[in-house]
Phi, psi and omega in degrees: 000331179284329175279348170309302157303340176267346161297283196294301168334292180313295201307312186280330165325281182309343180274310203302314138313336167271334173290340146304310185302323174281339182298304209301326145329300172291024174297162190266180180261348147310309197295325179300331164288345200278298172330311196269291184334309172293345192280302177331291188278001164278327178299329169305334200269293175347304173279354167254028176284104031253011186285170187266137202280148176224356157160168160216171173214138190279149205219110173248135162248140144277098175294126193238188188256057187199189193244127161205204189221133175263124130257149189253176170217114199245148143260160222222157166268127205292337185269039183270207189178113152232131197278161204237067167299084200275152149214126183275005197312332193256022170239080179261010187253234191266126211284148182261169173248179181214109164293070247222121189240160159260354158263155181277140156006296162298002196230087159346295165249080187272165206245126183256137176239355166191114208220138165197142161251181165062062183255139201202117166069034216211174179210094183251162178215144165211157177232158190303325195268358161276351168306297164356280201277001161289338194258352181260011197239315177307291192317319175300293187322316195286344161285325174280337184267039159260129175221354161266034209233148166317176166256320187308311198277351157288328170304316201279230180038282182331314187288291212300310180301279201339321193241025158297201199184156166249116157253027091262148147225154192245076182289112167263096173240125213299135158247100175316156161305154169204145178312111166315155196238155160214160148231171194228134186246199185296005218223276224130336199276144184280169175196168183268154152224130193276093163299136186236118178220177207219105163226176194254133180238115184257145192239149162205162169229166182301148136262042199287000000 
């Protein structure tokens, strides 16, 4: 009676693992997606070494049938240098750009500091202070072609462009048109199908 039992113990001993092995198999294509994503921002964190890390944030899209823009808005400590960690890994579909401003949108004359396209599948890094002397680069020109102003109140102006700071930023990231998709299920009935895709911004600055 006893090897009996023990026979039935081994045989569910020996079930149990494989029956682990398949939930873990049997993950959803959220969860598996959830999985990569966590995986995306440690490498994303990862890449701003050695500056001290101050936060990120994950940016989910729909590619829709037009060209259009998600902007985000992060803030900066103004004498910092900070660096900008993207990862795009979660841009498997059609590649996007990234806009980087010193103003929200609504404001015409906003300053672009930084642009790159076709960004798709990738790990990039950038920092605030060539943002900086682009937005000080801006400033000047709008200043000589002030030609009605004092030389004093050009001097005050002049101080002021030297010494800016980014006390934001404005992240734009482009989303291309893409062809509508449809499928069909077993009934016969049509549905849209949503293309998604996801990327990531990790933020840290010197901390010198």
């Amino acid at each position: 009676m006893i090897s009996k039992y023990l026979f039935l113990f081994l045989i569910i001993f020996n079930l149990i693992p494989n029956f682990e092995a398949q939930k873990e198999v049997e993950l959803s294509p959220y969860q598996e997606r959830l999985i990569q994503l966590k995986e995306f921002r440690k490498n994303c964190r990862i890449a701003l070494r050695p500056f001290r890390y101050d936060g990120s944030l994950t940016s989910h899209f729909t590619y829709k049938e037009f060209d259009y823009a998600k902007e985000v808005e992060i803030a900066t400590i103004q004498n910092e240098n900070y660096r900008l960690s993207f990862n795009s890994m979660g841009v498997s579909y059609e590649p996007i750009g990234i806009k980087i401003y010193d103003k929200p949108k609504k404001y015409k004359t906003r300053v672009l500091l930084y642009e790159i396209s076709d960004v798709a599948s990738s790990e990039f890094t950038t920092e605030t202070n060539e943002m900086v002397e682009k937005l000080k680069q801006a400033k000047n020109e709008e200043l000589a072609k002030k030609t009605e102003i004092s030389d004093q109140e050009r001097a005050y102006q002049q101080k002021i462009i030297d010494n800016i700071r980014l006390k934001k930023l404005f992240i734009n990231y482009i989303i291309p048109y893409t062809e509508r998709g449809y499928k069909i299920d077993e009934e016969g009935n049509e549905s849209r199908v949503l293309t998604k895709g996801s990327i990531i911004l990790a933020v840290g600055y010197n901390n010198l």
